[in-house]
C-alpha positions in Angstrom: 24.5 -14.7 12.2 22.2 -13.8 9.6 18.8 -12.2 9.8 17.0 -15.0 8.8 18.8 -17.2 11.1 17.9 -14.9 14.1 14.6 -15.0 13.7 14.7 -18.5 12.8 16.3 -18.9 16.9 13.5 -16.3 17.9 10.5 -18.4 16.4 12.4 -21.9 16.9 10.6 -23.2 13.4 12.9 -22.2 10.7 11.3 -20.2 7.8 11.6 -23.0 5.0 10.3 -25.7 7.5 7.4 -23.5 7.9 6.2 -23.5 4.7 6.4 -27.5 4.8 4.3 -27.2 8.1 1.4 -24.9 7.1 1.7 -27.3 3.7 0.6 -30.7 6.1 -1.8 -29.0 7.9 -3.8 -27.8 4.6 -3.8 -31.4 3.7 -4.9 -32.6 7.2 -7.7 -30.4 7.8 -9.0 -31.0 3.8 -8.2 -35.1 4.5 -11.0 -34.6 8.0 -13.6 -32.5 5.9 -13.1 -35.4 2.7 -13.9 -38.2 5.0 -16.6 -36.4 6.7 -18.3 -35.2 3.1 -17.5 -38.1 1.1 -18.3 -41.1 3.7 -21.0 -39.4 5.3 -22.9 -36.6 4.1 -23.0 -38.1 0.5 -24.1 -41.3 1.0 -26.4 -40.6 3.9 -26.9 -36.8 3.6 -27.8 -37.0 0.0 -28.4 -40.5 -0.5 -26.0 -41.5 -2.9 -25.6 -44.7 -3.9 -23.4 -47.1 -6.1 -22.2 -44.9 -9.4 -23.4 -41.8 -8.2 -21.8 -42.4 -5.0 -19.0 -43.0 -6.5 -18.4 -40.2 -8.5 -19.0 -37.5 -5.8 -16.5 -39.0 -4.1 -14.1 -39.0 -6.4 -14.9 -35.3 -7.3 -14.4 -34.4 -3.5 -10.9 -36.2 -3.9 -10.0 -34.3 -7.0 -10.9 -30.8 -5.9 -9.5 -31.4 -2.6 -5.9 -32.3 -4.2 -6.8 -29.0 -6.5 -7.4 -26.8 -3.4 -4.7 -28.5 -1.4 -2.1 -28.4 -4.6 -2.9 -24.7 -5.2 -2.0 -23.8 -1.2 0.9 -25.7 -1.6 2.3 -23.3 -4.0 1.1 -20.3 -2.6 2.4 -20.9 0.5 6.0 -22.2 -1.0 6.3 -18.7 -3.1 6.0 -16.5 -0.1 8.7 -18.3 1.7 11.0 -18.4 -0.7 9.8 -14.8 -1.6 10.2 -14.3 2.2 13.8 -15.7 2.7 15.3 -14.1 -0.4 13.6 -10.6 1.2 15.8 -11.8 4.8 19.0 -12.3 2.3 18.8 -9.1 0.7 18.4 -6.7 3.3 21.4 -8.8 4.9 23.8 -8.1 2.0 22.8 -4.5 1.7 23.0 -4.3 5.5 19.3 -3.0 6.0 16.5 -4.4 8.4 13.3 -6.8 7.5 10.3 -7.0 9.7 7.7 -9.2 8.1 4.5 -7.1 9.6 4.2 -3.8 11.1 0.6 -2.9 10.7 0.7 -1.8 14.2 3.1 1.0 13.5 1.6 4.0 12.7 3.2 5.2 9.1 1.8 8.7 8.8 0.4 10.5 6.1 -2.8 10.5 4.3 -3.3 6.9 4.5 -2.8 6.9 8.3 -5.5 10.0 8.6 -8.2 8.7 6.0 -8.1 5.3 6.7 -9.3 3.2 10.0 -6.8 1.2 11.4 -8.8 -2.0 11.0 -8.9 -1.5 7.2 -4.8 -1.2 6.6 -2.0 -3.2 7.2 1.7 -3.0 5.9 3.9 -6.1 5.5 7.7 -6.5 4.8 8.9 -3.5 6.2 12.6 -2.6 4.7 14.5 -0.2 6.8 17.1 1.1 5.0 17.6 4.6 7.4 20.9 4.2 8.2 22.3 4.0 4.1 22.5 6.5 1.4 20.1 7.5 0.8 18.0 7.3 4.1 14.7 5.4 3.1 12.0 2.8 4.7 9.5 1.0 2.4 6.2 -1.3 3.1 3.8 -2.7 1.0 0.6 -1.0 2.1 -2.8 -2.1 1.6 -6.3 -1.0 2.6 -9.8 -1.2 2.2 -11.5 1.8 1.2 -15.9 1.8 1.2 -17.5 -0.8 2.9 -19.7 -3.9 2.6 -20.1 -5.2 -1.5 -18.4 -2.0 -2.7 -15.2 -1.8 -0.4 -12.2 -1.7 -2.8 -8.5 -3.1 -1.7 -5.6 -0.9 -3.0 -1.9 -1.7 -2.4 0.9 0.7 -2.4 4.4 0.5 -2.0 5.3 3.3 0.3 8.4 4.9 0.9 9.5 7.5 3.2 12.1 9.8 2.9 13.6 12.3 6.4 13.8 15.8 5.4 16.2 17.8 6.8 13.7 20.4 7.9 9.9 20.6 7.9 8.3 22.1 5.3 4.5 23.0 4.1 2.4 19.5 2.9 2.8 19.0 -0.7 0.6 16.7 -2.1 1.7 15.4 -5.6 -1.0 13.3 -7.3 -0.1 11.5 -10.7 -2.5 12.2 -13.3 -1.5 8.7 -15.4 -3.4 6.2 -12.9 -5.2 4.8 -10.4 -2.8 5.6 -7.6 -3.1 5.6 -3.5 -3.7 8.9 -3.3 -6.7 9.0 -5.9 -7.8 6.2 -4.5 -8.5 7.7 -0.6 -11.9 8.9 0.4 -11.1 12.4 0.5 -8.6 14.3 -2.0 -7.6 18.0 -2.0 -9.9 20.9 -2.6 -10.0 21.8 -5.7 -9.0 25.4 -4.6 -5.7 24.2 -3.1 -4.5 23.0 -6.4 -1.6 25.0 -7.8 -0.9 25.5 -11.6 2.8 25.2 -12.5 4.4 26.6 -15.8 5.0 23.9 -18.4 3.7 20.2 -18.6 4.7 19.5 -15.3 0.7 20.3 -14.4 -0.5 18.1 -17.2 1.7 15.3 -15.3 0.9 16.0 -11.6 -1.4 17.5 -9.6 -0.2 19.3 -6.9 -1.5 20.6 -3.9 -0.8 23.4 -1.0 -2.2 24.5 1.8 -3.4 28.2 1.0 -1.1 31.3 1.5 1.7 28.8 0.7 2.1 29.0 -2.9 5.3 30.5 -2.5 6.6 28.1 -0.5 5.7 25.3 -3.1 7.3 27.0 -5.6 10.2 27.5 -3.4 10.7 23.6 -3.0 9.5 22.6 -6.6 12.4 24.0 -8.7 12.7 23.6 -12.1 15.5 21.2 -11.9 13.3 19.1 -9.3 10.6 19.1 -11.6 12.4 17.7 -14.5 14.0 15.5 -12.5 10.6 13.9 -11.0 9.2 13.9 -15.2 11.9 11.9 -15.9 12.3 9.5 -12.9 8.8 9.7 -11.1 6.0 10.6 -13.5 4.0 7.8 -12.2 4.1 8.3 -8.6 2.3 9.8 -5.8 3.9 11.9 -3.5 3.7 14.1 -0.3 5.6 15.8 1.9 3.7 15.9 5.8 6.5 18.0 8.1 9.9 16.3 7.7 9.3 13.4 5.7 8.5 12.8 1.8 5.8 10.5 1.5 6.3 8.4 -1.6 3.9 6.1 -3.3 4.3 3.5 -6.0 2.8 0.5 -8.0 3.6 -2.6 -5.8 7.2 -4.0 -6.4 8.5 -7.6 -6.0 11.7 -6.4 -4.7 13.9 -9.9 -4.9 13.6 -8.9 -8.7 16.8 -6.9 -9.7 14.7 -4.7 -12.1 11.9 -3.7 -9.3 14.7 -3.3 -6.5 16.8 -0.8 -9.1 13.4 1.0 -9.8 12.9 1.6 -6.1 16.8 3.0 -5.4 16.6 4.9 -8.6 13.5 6.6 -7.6 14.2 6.6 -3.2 17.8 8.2 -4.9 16.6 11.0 -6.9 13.2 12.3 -4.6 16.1 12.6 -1.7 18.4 14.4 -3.6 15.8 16.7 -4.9 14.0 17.3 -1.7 16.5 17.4 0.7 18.4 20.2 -1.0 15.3 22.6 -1.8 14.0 22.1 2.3 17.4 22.0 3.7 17.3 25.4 4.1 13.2 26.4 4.2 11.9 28.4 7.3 8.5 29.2 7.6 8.1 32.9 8.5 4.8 32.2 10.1 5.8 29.4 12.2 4.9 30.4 16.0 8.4 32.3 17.8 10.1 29.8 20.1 10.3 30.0 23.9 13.8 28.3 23.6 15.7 26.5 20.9 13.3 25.6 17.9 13.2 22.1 17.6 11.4 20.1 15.0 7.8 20.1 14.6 7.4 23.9 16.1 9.0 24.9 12.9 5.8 25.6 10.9 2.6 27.4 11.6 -0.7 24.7 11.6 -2.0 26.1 8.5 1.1 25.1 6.4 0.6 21.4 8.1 -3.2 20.8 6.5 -4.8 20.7 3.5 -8.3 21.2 2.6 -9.9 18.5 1.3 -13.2 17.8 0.0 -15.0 13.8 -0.2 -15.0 12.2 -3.8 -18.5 11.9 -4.7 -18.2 9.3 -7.3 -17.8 6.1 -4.7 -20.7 7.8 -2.4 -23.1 8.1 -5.5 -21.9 4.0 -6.4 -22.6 3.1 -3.3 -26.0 4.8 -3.0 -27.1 3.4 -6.4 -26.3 0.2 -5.8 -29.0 -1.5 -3.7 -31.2 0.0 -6.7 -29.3 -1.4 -9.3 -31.2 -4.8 -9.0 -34.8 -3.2 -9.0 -34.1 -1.4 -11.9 -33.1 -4.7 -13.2 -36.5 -6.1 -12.5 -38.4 -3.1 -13.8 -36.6 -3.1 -17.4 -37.1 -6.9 -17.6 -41.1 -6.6 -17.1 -41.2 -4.2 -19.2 -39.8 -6.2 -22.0 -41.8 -9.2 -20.9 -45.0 -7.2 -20.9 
């Protein structure tokens, strides 16, 4: 049985019959709220009468089939979009969970972030292939009130086959989800790197652990991440590699080859540079080192400092109007 048809069983309503569902109840609920505005409030609320009774009424029909028309097709694109995500991950013998934004991911989303302000839909695990990966489309809210911003990522992690120091990678060329967290590295715990791999990324250690960075980041690792990954966002946080890109619609063949090219090439590079990392400083054992006692807590943290430039914004703002004011009187004597 397919995945689709188990949870199809699970839920009882299949997934296609859904869409038809959710479809007559937008029309439903807009038909009660039609009746109510147009034979009702117009006429007796407002006091229409005769043409310009007529008229409203008409408009309230017209935007209603507009509102209802445009749900229709929202809601028919994310099945479809849904069932062809079920179909792939049965043909490449993966998993598909439509919502996990109670699991906790990890990484700097999970840290910065409140829970009430992230969620992560269509989970894809793909653990048991080669290579080993999960991906979710991420989103959160970042600020709050009028100035709260939603970003969406599509993250990907990658197992390590030992811990190593956090590594934060941070792509210069855009707006991605690690620029766009409330805090971001200190600016001390940057680290320079020879060629234009610095001019590309920005990359962070935890201090004392320069070494170590350089250890992992080869210069055959760093070519390969110019060449496959200059857009991306990156970090390792003990034994997994954090990975974070642009959203992908992964029924498309194009975004689904971007993601294995890129899931392909970050394991490869990783896992052979911390197959074999120890950390000197890691605390001795009291019996058989097991993972997550293999590194001392100041590789595991980075210092960070608060990006000033959405405070400042949303200080400003509630001023922005009275400045307003004062520059129009001013021209208005």
């Amino acid at each position: 049985m397919t995945a689709l048809a188990d949870r199809e069983r699970a839920e009882g309503v299949p997934l296609r019959r859904r869409s038809g569902v959710l479809v007559a109840t937008a029309a439903a609920s807009y038909l009660a709220i039609a009746a109510v505005v147009a034979f009702y409030l117009l006429p007796v609320g407002f006091g229409l009468t005769s043409t310009a009774l007529l008229l409203g009424q008409v408009a309230v029909i017209l935007v209603g089939a507009a509102l209802v028309a445009f749900a229709a097709a929202a809601i028919r694109r994310h099945a479809v979009r849904q069932a062809a995500l079920y179909d792939l991950v049965e043909r490449a013998g993966w998993r598909y969970t439509p919502d996990v934004s109670a699991r906790l991911w990890g990484g700097s989303i999970d840290e910065q972030i409140d829970r009430r302000a992230r969620a992560s839909r269509d989970h894809i695990d793909a653990m048991e292939s080669d290579p080993p990966f999960d991906a979710a489309l991420r989103t959160f809210s970042v600020g709050e009130g009028e100035g709260a911003r939603l970003v969406s990522t599509l993250a990907l992690r990658i197992p390590l086959p030992a811990e190593a120091p956090r590594i934060t990678l941070r792509s210069r060329s855009g707006r991605g989800a690690l620029s766009s967290l409330p805090s971001r590295p200190a600016r001390g715990a940057e680290l320079r790197l020879e060629g234009d791999f610095s001019d590309v990324f920005e990359v962070s250690v935890p201090a004392g652990y320069e070494t170590a960075a350089l250890y992992v980041l080869t210069p055959d690792l760093m070519v390969a991440l110019l060449d496959n990954a200059d857009d991306v966002d990156m970090e390792v946080v003990g034994g997994v590699l954090h990975v974070y890109l642009a959203p992908l619609d992964l029924t498309d063949p194009g975004d689904l080859a971007r993601l294995l090219n890129v899931a392909a090439v970050l394991h490869d590079g990783f896992f052979r540079r911390t197959r074999r990392y120890r950390d000197e400083n890691a605390p001795a054992p009291t019996g058989r080192r097991t993972a997550g006692d293999t590194l001392a807590s100041a590789a595991r943290t980075l210092e960070t400092r608060v990006r000033m430039g959405p405070v400042v914004l949303a200080v400003l703002a509630p001023f922005v109007p009275l400045a307003v004011g004062l520059v129009w009187m001013q021209i208005t004597g």
